[in-house]
N, C-alpha and C positions, 0 to 999 in steps of 0.2 A: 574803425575798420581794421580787424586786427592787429597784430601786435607789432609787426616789425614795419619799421616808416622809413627805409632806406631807400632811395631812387636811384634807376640805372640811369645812366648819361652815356653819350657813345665814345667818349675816352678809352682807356686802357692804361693796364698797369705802365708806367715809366722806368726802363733803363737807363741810370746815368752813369754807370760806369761797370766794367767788366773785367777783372784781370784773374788772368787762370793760367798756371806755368803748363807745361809740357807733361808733368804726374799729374796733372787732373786738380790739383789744391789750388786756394786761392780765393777771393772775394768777388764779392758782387753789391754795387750800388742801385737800390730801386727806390720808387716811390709810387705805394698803392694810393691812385684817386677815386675806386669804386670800393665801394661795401663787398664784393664778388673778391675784391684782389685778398681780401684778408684769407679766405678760404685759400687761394693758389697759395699763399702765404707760410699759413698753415701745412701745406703739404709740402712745402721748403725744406720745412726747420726737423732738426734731428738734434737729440740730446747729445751736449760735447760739441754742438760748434761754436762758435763767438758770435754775438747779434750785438752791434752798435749802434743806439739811436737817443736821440731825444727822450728825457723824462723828466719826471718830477720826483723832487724826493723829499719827505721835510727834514731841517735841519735846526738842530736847538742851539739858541742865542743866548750871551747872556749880555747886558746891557753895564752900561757904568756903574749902576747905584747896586746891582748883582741879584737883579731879576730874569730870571729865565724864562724865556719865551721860543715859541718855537713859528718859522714859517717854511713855505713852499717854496721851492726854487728850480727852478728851470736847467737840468745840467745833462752834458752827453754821456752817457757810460758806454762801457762794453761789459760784456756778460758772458760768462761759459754758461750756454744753456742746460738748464736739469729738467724743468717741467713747461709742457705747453700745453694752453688749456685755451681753447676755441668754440665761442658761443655761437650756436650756428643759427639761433632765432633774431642775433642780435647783431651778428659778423663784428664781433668784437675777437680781438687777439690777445692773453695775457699771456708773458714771457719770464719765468721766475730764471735766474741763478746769480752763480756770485762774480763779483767786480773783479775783472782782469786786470784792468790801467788802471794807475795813478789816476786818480781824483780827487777836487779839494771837499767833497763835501762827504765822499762814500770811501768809506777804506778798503783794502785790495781785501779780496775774499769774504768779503761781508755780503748779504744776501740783499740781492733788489728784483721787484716786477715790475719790466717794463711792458704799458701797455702802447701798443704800435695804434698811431693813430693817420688818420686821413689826411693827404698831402702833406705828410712830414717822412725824409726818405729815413730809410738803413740799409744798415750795410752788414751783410752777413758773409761768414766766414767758412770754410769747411776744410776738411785735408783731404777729401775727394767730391766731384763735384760729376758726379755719374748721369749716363745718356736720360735717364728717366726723369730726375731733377731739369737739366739743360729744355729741357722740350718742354715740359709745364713752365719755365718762363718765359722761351719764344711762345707760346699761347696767351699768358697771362697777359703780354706786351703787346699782343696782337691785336686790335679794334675788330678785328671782324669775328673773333668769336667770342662778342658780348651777345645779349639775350637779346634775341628778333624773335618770340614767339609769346601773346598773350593768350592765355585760357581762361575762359569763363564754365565751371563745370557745377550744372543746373539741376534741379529739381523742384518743384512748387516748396517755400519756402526754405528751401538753402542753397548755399552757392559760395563755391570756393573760388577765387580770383589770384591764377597765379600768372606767374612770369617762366618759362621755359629757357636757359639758358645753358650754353654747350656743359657745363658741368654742375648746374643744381636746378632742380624745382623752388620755389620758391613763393610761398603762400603768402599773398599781401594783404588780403583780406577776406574774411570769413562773414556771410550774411545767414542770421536767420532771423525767420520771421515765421508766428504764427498764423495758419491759411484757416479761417474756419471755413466747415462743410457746407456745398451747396444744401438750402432748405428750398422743398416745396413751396414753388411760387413767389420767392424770392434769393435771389442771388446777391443781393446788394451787398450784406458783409464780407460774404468770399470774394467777390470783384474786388472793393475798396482794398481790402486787402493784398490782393495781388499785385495792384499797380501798387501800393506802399511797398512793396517787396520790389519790383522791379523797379522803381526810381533808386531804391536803394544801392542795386546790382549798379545801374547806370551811371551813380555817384562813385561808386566804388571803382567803375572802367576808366571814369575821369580824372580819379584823381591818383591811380594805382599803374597806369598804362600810359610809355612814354611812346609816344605814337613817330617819335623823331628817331627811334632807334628798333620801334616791331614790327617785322613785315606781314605779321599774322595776325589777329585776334580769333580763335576755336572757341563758337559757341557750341557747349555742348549738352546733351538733355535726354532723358529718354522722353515716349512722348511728343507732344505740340510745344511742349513747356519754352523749348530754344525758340520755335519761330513767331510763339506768342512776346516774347521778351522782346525780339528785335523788332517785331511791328511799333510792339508799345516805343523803345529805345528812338528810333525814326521820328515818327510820329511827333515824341516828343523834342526831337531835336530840330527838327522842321519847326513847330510851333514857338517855341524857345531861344529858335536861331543860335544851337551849340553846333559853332563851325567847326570844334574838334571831330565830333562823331559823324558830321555831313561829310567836312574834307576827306574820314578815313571811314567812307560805308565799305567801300573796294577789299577792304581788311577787315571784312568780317566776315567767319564760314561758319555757316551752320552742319555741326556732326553730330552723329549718334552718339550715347554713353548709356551704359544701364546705369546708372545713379548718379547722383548731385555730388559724391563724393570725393577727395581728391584720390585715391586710387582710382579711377576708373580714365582719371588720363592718361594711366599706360595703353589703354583698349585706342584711346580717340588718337592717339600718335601711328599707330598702327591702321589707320581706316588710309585706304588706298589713291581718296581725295585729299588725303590731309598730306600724304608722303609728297604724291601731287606738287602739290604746293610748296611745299619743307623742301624740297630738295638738296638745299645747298644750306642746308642748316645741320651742327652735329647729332645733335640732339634725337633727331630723328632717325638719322644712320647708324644711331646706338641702340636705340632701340628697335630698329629693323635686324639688327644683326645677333643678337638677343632671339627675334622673335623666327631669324632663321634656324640661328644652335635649337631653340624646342623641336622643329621642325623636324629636323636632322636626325637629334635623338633619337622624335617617335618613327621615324620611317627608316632611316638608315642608321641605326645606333653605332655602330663600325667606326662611326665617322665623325662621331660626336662626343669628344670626351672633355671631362670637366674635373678637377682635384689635379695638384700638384707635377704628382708623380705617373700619372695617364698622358697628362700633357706635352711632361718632357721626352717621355717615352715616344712618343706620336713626334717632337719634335727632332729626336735621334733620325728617326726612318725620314726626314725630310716632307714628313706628311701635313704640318700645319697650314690650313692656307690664310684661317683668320685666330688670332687669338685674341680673346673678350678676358680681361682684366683689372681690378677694381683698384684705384687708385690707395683703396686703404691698405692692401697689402704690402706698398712703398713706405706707410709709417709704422711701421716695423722696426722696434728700436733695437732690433736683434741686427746684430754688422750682416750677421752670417745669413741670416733669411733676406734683408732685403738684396743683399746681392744674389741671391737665386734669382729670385723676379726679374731684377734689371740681366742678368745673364740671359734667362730665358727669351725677355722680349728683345736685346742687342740681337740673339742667334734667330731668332723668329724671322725677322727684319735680312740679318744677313741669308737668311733661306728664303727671299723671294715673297714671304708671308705679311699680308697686313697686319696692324696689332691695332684694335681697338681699347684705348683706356676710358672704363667707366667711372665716375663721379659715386662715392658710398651717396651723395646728397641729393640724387636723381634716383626717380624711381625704377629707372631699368637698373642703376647700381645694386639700390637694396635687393630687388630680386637675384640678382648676378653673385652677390656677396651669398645667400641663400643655397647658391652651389661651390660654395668656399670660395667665390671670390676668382678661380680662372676658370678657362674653359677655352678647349677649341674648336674650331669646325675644320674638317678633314679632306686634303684632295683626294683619299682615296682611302678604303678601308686597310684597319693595323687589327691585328687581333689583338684581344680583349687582357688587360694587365692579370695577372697570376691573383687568388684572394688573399695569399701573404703577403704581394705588393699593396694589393686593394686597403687591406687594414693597417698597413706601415703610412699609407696613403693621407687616411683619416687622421691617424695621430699627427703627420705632421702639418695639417690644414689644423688644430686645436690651436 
């Protein structure tokens, strides 16, 4: 069942220590115990801080008779980071730079990657530690914004099984199966078929879905397809006596989707039974706020602006009342741009305006990034930016 076999658990990332002078510099002790922390992780780290942790390095031996051998050894470094590379099917974190401290095995400026692993801490370092960073770790530490939303998004032979978590989608498993066509006068192979597809789907819910930490399961389908599933799903957990899927029927909603596809769960987050329900989950409110900026656009364009330089503009006049911002534009390894953003959103914030941050890893992100990544909704109409600001605009969203 596809590819990535990580499990959420209702933990959260681990603070164990904090220290940060009065300029803003200084460190920070964590320890990621979810596959999720590595992404917050990931949106840490900036080229040029110090990252200290646990790794492995090998080291060549040589022995008394003057055979050289080499082994693995277990040792802490610290590291001036140069490149960080984040696998995001696999929530893996690699940290390339070179050795700050004295070490007996690594010598000073010599090149190491470390890779950051599960329940082992570090300690990262910065010369400024700004409002934008500070708030993605009170989240990351937070228990209550791990993933409470499972989707199942259907069509006769396919079905994508994700996890909806405040900052990613997250694909755990993919089913297909071949449906043959009903034939006149007999149905048999298309039937057999189907329930082979659907015990599959049902395997997949079982063994992908932690029912200790989702307060939702969204079946969705165009079609009978959802509510032929969960007859079948019942049915068979009744017969079978799977007290997982009996204990948690309460947590299953059947929505509409036009397709089995995983885009189509941005449509089923927006159905009105589904908000409903989400209410008190981000996920949802990100993508409500998203789907009010189009809104806005088409009907009161005045009040709906999106790039850079419309936005700041809108924020001078005191006019912002939401602004929708993608978390990718914070790794920004330009000093000078990511401190616009975090300017932007401190001034936002200080004028009375909510700031929503999106996740590049959720799909209201990737659409959101699709309009360069900010965008505001407006208390009140600002006329429209100058076309020499419009294209100084664009160049500086490149």
């Amino acid at each position: 069942f596809g590819r990535t076999s990580w499990s959420l658990g209702v933990s959260s990332m681990k603070l164990l220590s904090k220290l940060i002078d009065r300029d803003n510099s200084g460190q920070i002790t964590l320890m990621p115990e979810e596959a999720e922390d590595m992404w917050h992780t990931y949106n840490l780290l900036q080229i040029k801080d110090s990252l200290r942790a646990s790794t492995f390095r090998k080291v060549q031996t040589e022995s008394s008779t003057g055979s050289v051998g080499s082994n693995r050894v277990r040792t802490t470094l610290t590291i001036c980071v140069e490149t960080i590379d984040f696998d995001a099917q696999a929530c893996m974190l690699r940290v390339k730079g070179t050795n700050i401290q004295e070490n007996d095995y690594v010598k000073m400026g010599a090149y190491h990657t470390i890779e950051l692993e599960l329940n082992r801490k570090f300690t990262l370092a910065k010369k400024l530690w700004d409002s934008v960073v500070l708030e993605r770790i009170e989240q990351a530490c937070d228990p209550g914004y791990n993933a409470d939303v499972g989707a199942v998004i259907m069509q006769e032979g396919l079905a994508h099984i994700c996890l909806v978590t405040s900052s990613m989608t997250v694909l755990r498993a993919k089913v297909e199966t071949t449906i043959p066509r009903k034939r006149k006068g007999s149905c048999t192979q298309h039937d057999k078929a189907l329930d082979k597809f659907y015990e599959s789907v049902m395997q997949g819910i079982i063994r992908h879905i932690n029912f200790e930490v989702v307060k939702c399961v969204l079946v969705a389908s165009p079609g009978f397809v959802k509510e032929q599933f969960c007859n079948y799903m019942f049915e068979q957990a009744v017969k079978t006596d799977i007290k997982l899927i009996l204990d948690n029927r309460s947590k299953f909603l059947q929505v509409h989707s036009s397709s089995g596809h995983k885009y189509a769960l941005k449509e089923v987050l927006l159905d009105t039974s589904v908000i409903g329900r989400l209410t008190d989950t981000k996920a949802a409110g990100e993508v409500k706020a998203l789907d009010d900026f189009y809104k806005m656009l088409q009907h009161e364009p005045d009040r709906a602006f999106y790039g850079i330089r419309h936005v700041e503009k809108a924020n001078e006049a005191l006019a912002v009342e939401t602004l929708l911002i993608t978390d990718e534009l914070f790794r920004s390894q330009d000093i000078a741009k990511r401190s616009r953003y975090v300017k932007l959103v401190d001034s936002v914030r200080d004028n009375g305006g909510t700031v929503r941050m999106f996740s590049s890893l959720h799909v209201s992100g990737e659409q959101l990034n699709q309009l360069t990544g900010v965008a505001a909704i407006l208390r009140f109409p600002v006329s429209e930016v100058s076309d020499q600001e419009e294209e100084d605009s664009a160049s500086d969203s490149d």
